[in-house]
C-alpha distance (Angstrom), angle and dihedral (degrees) to the residues before:
residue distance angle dihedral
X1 . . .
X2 3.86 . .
X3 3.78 102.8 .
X4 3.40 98.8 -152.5
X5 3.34 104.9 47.6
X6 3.38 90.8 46.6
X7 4.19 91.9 56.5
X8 3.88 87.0 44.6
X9 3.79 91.8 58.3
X10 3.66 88.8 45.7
X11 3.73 88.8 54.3
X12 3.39 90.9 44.6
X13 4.03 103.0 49.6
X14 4.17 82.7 50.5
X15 3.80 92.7 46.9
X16 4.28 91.7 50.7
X17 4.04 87.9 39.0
X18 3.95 88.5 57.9
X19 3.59 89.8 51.7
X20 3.82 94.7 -120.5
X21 4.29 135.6 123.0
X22 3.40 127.2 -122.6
X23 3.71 85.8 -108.6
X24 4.25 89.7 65.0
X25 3.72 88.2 38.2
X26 3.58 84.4 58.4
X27 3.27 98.1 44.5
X28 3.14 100.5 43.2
X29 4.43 93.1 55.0
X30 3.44 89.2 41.3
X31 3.82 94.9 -120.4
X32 4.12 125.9 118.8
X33 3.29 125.2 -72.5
X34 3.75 97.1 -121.6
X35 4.07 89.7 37.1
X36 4.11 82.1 65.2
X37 3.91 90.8 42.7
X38 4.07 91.0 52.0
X39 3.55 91.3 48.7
X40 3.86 94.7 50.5
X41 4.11 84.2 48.8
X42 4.35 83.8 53.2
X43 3.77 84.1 -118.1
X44 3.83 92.5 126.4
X45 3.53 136.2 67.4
X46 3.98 110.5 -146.1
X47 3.84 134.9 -137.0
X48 3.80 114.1 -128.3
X49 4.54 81.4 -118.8
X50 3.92 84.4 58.9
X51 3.34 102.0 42.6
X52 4.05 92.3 55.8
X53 4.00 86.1 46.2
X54 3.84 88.1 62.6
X55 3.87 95.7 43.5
X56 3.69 88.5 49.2
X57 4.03 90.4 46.4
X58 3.60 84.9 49.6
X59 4.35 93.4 47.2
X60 4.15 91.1 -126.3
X61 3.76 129.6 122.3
X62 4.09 112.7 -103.7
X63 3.89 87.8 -110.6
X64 4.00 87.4 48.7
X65 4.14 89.8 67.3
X66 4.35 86.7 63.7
X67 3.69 94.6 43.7
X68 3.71 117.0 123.7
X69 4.14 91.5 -124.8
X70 3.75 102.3 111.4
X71 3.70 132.3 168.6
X72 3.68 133.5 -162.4
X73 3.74 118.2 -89.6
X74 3.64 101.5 -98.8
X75 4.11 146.1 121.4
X76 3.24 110.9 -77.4
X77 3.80 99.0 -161.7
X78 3.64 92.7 75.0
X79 3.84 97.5 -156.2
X80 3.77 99.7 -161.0
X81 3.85 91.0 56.7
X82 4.00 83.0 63.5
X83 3.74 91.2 68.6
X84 3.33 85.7 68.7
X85 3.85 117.1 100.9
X86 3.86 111.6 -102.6
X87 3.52 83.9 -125.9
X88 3.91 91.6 63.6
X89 3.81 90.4 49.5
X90 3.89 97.1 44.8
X91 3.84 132.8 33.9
X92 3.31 126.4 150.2
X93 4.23 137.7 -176.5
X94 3.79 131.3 -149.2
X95 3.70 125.1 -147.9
X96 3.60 115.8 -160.7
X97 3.60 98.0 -166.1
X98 3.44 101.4 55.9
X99 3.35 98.5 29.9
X100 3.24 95.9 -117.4
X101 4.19 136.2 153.5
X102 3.71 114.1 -175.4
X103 3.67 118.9 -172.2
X104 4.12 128.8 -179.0
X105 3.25 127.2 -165.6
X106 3.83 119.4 -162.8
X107 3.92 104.0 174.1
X108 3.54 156.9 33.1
X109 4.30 110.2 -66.3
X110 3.84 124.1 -157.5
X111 4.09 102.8 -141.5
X112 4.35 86.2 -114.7
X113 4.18 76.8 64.6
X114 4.25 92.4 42.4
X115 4.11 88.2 53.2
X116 3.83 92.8 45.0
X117 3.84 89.9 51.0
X118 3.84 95.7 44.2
X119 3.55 83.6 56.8
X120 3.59 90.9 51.3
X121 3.99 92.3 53.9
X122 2.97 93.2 49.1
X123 3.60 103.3 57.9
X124 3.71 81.9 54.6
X125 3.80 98.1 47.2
X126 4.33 86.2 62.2
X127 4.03 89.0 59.8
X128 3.49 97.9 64.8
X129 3.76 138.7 48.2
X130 3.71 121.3 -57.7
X131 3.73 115.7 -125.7
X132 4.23 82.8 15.0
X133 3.60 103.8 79.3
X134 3.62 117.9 125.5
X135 4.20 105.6 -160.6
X136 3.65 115.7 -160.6
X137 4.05 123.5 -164.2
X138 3.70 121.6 -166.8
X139 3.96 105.3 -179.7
X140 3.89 91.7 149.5
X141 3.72 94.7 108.1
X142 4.13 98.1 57.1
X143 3.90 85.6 98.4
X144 3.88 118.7 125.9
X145 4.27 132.3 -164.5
X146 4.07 76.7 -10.4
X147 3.13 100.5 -49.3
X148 3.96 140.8 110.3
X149 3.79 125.6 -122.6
X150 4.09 132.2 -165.5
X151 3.81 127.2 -138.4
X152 3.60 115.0 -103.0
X153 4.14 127.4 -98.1
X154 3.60 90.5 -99.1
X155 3.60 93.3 49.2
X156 3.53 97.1 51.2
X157 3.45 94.2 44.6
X158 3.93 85.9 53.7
X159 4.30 87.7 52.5
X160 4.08 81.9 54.1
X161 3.74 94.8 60.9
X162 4.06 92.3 44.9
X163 3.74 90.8 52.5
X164 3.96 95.5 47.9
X165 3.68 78.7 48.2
X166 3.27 96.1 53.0
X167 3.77 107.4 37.9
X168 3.62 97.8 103.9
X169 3.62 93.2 50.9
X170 3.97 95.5 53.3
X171 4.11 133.0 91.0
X172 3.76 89.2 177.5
X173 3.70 147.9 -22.6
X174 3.79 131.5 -138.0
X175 3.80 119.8 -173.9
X176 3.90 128.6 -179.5
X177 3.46 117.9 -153.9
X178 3.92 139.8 -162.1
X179 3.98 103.3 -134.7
X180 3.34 137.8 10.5
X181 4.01 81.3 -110.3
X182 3.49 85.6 69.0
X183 3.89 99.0 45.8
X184 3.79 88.9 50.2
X185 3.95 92.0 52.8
X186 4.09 94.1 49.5
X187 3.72 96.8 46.8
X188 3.36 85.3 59.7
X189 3.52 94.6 46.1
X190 3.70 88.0 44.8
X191 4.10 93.5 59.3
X192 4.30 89.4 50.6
X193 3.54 92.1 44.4
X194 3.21 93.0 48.9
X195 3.72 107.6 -131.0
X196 4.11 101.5 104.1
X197 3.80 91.9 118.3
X198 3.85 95.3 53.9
X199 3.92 95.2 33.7
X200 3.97 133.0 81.1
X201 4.20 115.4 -169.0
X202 3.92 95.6 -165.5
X203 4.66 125.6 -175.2
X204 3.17 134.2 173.8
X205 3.93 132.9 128.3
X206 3.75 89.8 -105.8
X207 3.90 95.4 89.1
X208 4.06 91.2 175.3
X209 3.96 87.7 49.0
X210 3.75 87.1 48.0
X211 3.80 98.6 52.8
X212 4.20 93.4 41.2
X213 3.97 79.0 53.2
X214 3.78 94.5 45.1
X215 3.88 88.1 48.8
X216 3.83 99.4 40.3
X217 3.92 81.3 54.8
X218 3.40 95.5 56.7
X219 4.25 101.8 38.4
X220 3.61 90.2 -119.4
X221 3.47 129.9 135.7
X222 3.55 141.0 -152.8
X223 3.67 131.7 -100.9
């Protein structure tokens, strides 16, 4: 096994699943462009300090870039899926009694799409109780030919702002994910935002198991 190459087609399959270019990547470690392109091509051997800079471009733990959770070597922005009204991609449901606002997402969205439905939950987040609310986060269904996708940077860094925002408004959090990939990225999230004590990022392939979990979690129950 070629080491290298093997590390710079792991980089690479978690660069196209986040929907970004080398460029961003880049960018986004603060290395060159064509440093980021040699090391997806297994032409570079890494320091330990530029290693971390790509997991931490990429939002996943150190540890996270050896896992055995791979993905095939594809865009991960899925363009065709944006066709797709917003409205097909995102719904969402409020329970006043509980306290409770329950939002699934079931496709790729652009960060335009991210702001508009921030704005969205947070119109909802000033009906209920503040300090009660209950948030629910199905994101099991953004899985295409079989396989799971993750939001892109911008998106994610869009999620961050809602859940400073909405910090003082929440009891608890529960949000299912598709991938481990995507359970690595939000508990990191989770920690900046500051919302890891009161929040629960929960995968596996039992998707009933996952929502009874997700529920138990948050002392709701089911109508």
């Amino acid at each position: 096994m070629n080491t290298l190459k093997d590390f710079g087609s792991r980089i690479k399959e978690l660069r196209l699943q986040a929907g970004i270019t080398q460029e961003a990547l880049a960018t986004r470690a603060e290395l060159d462009r064509s440093y980021v392109g040699a090391i997806e091509r297994g032409e570079k051997n890494l320091s330990l300090l530029n290693i971390e800079k790509l997991s931490n471009a990429l939002d996943v733990n150190l540890s996270y870039l050896f896992e055995h959770e791979r993905f095939t070597p594809r865009s991960a922005l899925l363009k065709k899926e944006f066709k797709r009204p917003l409205e097909s991609r995102f719904t969402y449901n409020i329970d006043l009694v509980q306290q409770v606002i329950l939002w699934r997402i079931t496709g790729p969205i652009k960060e335009n799409e991210a702001r508009r439905i921030a704005q969205t939950i947070k119109s909802l987040a000033l009906l209920l109780k503040k300090g009660e609310i209950k948030l629910l986060v199905d994101n099991q269904a953004m899985v295409m030919d079989g396989e799971p996708f993750v939001f892109t940077p911008e998106v994610y860094d869009v999620w961050e702002e809602l859940l400073n925002w909405m910090l003082p408004y929440m009891k608890k959090a529960a949000i299912l994910c598709n991938s481990t990939f995507m359970q690595n990225q939000l508990d990191r999230l989770a920690k900046r935002s500051g919302i890891a004590e009161i929040s629960k990022h929960i995968f596996s392939e039992d998707l009933e198991s996952n929502l009874r979990e997700a529920r138990a979690f948050l002392d709701i129950t089911e109508k």
